[in-house]
KEPAFI-141192 format. One record per residue (C-alpha): residue number from 1; x, z, y; residue in three letters. Coordinates in Angstrom, 2 decimals. Last residue first. Layout:
% residues N
k | x | z | y | r
NUM | X | Z | Y | Ala;
...
***
This chain:
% residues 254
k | x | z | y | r
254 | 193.16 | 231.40 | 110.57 | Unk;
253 | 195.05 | 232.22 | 107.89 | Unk;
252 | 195.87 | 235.71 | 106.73 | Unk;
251 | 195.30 | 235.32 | 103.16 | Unk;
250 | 196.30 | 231.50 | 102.66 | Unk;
249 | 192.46 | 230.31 | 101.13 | Unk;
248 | 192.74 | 228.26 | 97.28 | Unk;
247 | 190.37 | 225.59 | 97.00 | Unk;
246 | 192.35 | 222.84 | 95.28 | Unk;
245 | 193.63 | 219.69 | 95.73 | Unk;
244 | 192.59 | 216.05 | 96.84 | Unk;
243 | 192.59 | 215.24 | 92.88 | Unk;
242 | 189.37 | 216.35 | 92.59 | Unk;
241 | 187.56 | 214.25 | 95.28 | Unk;
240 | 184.59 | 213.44 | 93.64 | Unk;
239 | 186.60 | 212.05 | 90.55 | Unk;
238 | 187.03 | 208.14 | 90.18 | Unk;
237 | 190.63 | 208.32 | 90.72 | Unk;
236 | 191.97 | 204.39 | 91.40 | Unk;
235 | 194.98 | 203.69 | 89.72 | Unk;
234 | 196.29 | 200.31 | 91.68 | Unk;
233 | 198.97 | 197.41 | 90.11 | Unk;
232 | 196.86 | 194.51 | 91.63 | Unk;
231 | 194.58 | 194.26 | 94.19 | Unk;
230 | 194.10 | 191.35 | 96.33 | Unk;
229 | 191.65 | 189.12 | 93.89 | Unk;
228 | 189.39 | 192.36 | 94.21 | Unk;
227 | 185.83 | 190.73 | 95.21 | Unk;
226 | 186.51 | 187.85 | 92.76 | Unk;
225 | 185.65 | 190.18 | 90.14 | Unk;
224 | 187.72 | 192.73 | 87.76 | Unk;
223 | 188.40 | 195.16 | 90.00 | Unk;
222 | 184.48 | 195.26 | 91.09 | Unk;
221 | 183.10 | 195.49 | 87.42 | Unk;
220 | 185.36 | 198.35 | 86.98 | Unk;
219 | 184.48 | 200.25 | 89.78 | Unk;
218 | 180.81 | 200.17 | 88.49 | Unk;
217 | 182.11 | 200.87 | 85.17 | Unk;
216 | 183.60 | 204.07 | 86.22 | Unk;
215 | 180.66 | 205.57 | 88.59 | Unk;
214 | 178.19 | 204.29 | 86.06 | Unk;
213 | 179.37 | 206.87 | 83.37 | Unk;
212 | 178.51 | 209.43 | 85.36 | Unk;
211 | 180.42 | 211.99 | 87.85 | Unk;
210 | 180.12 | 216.03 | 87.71 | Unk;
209 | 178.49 | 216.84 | 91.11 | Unk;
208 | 179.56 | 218.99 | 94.41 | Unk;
207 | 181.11 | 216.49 | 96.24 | Unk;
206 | 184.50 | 218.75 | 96.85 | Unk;
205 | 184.96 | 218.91 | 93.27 | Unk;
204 | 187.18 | 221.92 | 92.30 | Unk;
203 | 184.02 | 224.34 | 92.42 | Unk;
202 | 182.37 | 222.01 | 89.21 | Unk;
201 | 184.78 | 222.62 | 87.08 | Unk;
200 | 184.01 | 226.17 | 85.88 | Unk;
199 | 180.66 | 225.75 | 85.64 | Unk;
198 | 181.62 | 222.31 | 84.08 | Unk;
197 | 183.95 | 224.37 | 81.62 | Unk;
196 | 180.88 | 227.00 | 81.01 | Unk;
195 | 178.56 | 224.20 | 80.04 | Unk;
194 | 180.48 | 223.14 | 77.34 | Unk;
193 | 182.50 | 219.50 | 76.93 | Unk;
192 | 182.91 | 218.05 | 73.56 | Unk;
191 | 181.18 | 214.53 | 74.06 | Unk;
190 | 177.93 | 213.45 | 72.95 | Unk;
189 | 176.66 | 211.68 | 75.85 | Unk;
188 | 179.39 | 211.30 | 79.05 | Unk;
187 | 179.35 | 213.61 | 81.84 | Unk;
186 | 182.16 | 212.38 | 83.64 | Unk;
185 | 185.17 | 215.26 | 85.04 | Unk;
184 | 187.44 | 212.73 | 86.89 | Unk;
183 | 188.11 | 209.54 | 85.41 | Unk;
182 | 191.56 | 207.54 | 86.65 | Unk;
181 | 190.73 | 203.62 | 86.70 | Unk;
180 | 194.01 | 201.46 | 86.07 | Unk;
179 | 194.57 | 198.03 | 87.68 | Unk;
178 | 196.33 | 194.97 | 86.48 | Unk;
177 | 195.90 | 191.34 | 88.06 | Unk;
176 | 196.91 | 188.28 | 86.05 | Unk;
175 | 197.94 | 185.51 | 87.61 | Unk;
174 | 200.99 | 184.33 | 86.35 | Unk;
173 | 203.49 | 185.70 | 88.78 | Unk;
172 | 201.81 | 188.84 | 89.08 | Unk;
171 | 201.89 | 189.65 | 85.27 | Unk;
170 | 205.79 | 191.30 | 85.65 | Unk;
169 | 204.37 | 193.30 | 88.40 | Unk;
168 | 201.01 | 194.21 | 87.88 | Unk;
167 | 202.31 | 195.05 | 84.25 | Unk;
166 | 205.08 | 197.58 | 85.66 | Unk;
165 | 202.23 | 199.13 | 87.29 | Unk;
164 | 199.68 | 199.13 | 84.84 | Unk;
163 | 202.75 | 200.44 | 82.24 | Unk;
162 | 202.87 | 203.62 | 85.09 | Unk;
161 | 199.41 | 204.62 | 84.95 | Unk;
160 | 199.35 | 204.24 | 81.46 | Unk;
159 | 202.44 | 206.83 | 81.23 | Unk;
158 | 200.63 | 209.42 | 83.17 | Unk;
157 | 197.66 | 209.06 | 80.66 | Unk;
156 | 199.80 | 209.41 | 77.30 | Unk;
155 | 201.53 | 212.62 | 79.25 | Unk;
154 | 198.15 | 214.02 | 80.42 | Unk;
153 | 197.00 | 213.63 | 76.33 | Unk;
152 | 199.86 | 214.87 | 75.03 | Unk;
151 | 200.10 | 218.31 | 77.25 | Unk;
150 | 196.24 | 218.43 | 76.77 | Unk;
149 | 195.53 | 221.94 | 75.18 | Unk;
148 | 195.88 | 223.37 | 78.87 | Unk;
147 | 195.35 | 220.66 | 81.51 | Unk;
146 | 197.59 | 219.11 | 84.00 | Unk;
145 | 196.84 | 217.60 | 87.35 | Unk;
144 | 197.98 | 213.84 | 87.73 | Unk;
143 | 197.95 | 211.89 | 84.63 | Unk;
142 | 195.19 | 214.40 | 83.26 | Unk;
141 | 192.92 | 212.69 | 86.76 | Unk;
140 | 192.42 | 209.70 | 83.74 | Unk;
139 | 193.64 | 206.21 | 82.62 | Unk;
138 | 191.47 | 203.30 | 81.73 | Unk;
137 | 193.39 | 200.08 | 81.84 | Unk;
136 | 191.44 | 197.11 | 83.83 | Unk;
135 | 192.82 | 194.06 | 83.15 | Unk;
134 | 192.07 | 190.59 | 84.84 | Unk;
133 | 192.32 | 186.81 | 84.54 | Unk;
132 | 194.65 | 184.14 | 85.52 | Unk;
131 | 197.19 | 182.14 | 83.85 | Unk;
130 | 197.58 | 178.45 | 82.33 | Unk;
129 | 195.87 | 179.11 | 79.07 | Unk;
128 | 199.19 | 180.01 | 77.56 | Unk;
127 | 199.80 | 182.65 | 80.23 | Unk;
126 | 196.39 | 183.99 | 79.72 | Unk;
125 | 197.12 | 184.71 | 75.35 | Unk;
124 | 200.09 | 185.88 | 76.21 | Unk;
123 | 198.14 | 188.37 | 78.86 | Unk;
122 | 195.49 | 189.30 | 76.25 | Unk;
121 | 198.21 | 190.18 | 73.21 | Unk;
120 | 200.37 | 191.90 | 76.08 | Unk;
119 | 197.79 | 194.24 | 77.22 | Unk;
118 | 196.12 | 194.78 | 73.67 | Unk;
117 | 199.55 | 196.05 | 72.30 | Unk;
116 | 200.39 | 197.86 | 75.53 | Unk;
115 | 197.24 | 199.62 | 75.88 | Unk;
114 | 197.53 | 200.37 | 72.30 | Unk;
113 | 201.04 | 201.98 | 72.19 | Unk;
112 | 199.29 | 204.54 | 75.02 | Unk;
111 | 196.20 | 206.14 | 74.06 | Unk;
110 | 195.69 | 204.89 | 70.73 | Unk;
109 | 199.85 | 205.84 | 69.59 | Unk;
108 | 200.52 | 208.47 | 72.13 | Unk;
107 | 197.52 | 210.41 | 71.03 | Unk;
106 | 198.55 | 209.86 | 67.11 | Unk;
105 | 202.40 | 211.04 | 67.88 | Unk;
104 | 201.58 | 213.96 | 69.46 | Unk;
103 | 199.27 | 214.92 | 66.67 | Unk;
102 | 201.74 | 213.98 | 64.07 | Unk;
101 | 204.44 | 215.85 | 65.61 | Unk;
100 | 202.43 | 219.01 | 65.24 | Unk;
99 | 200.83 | 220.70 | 68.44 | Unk;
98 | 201.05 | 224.56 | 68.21 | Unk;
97 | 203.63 | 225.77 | 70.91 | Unk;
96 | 201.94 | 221.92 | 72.97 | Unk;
95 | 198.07 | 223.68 | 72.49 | Unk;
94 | 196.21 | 221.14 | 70.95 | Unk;
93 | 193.38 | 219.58 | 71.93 | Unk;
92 | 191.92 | 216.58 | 70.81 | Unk;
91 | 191.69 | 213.62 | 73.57 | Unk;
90 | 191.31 | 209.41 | 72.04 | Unk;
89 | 191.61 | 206.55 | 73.38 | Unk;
88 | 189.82 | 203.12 | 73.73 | Unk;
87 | 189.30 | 201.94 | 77.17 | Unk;
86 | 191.82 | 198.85 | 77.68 | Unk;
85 | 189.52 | 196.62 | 79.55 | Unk;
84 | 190.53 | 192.88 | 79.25 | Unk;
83 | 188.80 | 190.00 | 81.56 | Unk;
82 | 189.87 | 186.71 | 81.38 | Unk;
81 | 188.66 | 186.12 | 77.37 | Unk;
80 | 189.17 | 182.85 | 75.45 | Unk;
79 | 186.05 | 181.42 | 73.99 | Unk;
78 | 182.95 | 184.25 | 72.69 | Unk;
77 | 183.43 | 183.35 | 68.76 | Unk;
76 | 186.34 | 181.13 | 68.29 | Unk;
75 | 188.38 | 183.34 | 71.17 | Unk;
74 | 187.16 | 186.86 | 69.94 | Unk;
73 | 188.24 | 186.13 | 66.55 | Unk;
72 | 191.47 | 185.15 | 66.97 | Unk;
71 | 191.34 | 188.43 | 69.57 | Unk;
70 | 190.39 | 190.49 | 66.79 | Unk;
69 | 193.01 | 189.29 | 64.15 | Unk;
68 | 195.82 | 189.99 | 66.84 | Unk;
67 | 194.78 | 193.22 | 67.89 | Unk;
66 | 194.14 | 194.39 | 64.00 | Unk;
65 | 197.74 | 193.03 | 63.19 | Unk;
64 | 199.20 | 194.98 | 65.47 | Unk;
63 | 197.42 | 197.87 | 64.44 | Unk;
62 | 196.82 | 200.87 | 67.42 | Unk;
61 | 193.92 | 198.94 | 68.61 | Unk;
60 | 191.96 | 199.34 | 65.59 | Unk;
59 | 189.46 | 196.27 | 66.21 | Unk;
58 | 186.60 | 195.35 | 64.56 | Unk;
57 | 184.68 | 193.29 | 66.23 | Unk;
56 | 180.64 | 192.62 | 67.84 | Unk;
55 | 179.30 | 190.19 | 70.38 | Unk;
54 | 178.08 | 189.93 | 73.53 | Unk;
53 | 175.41 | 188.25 | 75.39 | Unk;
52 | 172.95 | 189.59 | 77.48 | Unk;
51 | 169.29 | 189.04 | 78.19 | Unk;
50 | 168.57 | 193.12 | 78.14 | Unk;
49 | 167.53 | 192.90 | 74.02 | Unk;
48 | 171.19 | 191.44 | 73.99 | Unk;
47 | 173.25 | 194.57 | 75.19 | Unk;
46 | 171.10 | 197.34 | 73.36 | Unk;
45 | 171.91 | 194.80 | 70.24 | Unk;
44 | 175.36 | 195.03 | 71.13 | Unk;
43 | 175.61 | 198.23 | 71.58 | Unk;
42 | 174.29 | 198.82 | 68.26 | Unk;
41 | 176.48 | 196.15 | 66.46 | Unk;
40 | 179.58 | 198.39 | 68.26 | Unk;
39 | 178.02 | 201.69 | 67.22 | Unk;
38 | 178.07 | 200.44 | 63.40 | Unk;
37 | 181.43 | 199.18 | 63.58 | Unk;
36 | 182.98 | 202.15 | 64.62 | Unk;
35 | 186.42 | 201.12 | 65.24 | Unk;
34 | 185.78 | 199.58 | 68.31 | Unk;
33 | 185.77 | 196.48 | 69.98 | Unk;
32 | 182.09 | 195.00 | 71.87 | Unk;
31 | 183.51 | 191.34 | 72.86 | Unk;
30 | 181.10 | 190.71 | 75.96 | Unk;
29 | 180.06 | 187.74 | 77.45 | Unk;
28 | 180.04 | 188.19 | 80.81 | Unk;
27 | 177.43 | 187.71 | 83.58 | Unk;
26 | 177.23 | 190.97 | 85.70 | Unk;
25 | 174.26 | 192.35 | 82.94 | Unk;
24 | 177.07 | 191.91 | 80.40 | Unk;
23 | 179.59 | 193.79 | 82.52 | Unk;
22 | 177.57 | 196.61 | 83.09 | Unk;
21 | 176.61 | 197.00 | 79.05 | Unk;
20 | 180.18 | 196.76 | 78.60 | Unk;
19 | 181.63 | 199.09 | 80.96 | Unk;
18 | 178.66 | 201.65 | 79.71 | Unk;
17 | 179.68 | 201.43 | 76.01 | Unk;
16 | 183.30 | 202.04 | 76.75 | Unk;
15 | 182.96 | 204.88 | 78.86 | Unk;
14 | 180.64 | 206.67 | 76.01 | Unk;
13 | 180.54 | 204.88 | 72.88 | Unk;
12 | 180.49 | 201.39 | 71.08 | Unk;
11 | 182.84 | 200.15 | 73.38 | Unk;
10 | 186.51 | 201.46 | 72.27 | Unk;
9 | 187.78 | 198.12 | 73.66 | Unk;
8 | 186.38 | 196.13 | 75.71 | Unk;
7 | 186.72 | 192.29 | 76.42 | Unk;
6 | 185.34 | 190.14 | 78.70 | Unk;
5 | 184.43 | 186.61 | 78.58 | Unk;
4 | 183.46 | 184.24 | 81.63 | Unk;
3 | 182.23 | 181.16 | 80.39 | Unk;
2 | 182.99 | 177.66 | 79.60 | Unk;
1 | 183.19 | 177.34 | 76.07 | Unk;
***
C-alpha cells in the first residue's frame, strides 16, 4: 500500500488521542495502540466519521512480544509505517522515602524500556525497507525541573531525552529522524490534576495559560513532515515558557 502510515502509541486517551486524530486529518493512516482496547476502537471511530483512516491494536508496549505482534499487524493492515510516536507512559506519584522497587521499576519499564522497544522494532523495520521515516518520542519539562512524588517519573523522562539523542545519531545514517516533544503543564480530559496545582502553576508560565492538547500534536505533525527533514535528535519544550526559570526578585536589585 502506498500511503503514509503513522503509528501511536497510548492513543486512545489524552496526548495520544489528539496526535492521532491530527495526524489522520494531515493524511495518515493511523495505527490507534493502546492497552485499552475499547478507547482505541473509539478513537478510531471519532477518527473515521471525520474522513480518516486508522485502525485499531493492541499493544502493551512494555512486552516484546506485544511490540512485535502489533507492528505484524500494523504492516498487513495499514502497510509499513514511517512515522512512530512513542506516547504511551504512565505518572503515579510516589514520594522516592516511600516508592517501592516495583513502582520504580513499572515507570521505568512503559515510560522508558518501551520507547526503546517500539523505537528499535519501527527503525529495523525502516532499515529493511530501505530507510527513512520519523519518530517523535514524547518526553516532558519533569526531565528538566523536578517534581515532588515524581523522582521516577523525571528520571524515566530525562533518560528519553537522552535515548532520542543517541537514536538521532545511530538512525542518521539510515534516514530516520528522532525528536522528543517536552509537555509543559497541558490540560488534558480526565486527568488527575486539581485546580489548586494549576493555581499554583499557572505564575511559573510567563504566557499566562495552561497549554492544550493541540499545542503538542501540532508540533508533532510538523517534526514528522517534510517541513522538518533538518531536525533530528531535538527535545522541544512545549510549555509557555516554563522552563525559562522562575520568578524569584534578588532583594535589593535594581
Amino acid at each position: 500500500m502506498n500511503r503514509l502510515v503513522a503509528v501511536v502509541t497510548g492513543a486512545a486517551h489524552g496526548l495520544g488521542r489528539e496526535i492521532a486524530v491530527t495526524l489522520a486529518a494531515r493524511g495518515y493512516a493511523v495505527a490507534v495502540t493502546d492497552v485499552d482496547d475499547i478507547a482505541a476502537r473509539t478513537v478510531v471511530q471519532s477518527i473515521e466519521a471525520d474522513g480518516g483512516n486508522a485502525a485499531a491494536f493492541h499493544l502493551d508496549v512494555a512486552s516484546v512480544d506485544d511490540v512485535g505482534s502489533a507492528f505484524n499487524a500494523i504492516d498487513a493492515a495499514l502497510g509499513a509505517p514511517s512515522v512512530l510516536v512513542n506516547n504511551a507512559g504512565i505518572y503515579p506519584d510516589n514520594t522516592l522515602l516511600d516508592m517501592t522497587p516495583a513502582q520504580w521499576d513499572q515507570v521505568m519499564t512503559v515510560n522508558l524500556k518501551g520507547t526503546f522497544l517500539c523505537a528499535q522494532s519501527f527503525a529495523r523495520r525502516r532499515i529493511t525497507a530501505g530507510g527513512g521515516g520519523a519518530i517523535v518520542n514524547l518526553a516532558s519539562t519533569a526531565a528538566f525541573s523536578a517534581r515532588i512524588g515524581a523522582g521516577h517519573y523525571s528520571a524515566s523522562k530525562a533518560a528519553v531525552v537522552m535515548l532520542t539523542k543517541s537514536l538521532a545519531q545511530e538512525m542518521g545514517p539510515h534516514g530516520i529522524r528522532v525528536n522528543a516533544v517536552a509537555p509543559g503543564l497541558i490540560e488534558v480530559e480526565g486527568e488527575r490534576v486539581t485546580a489548586e496545582y494549576k493555581r499554583n502553576f499557572l505564575p511559573n508560565i510567563p504566557i499566562g495559560r495552561v497549554g492544550q492538547p493541540s499545542d503538542i500534536a501540532e508540533l508533532v505533525a510538523f517534526l514528522v513532515s517534510d517541513a522538518a527533514t533538518f531536525i533530528t535528535g531535538a527535545c522541544v519544550p512545549v510549555d509557555g515558557g516554563f522552563l525559562t526559570g522562575r520568578k524569584l526578585i534578588r532583594a535589593g536589585s535594581s
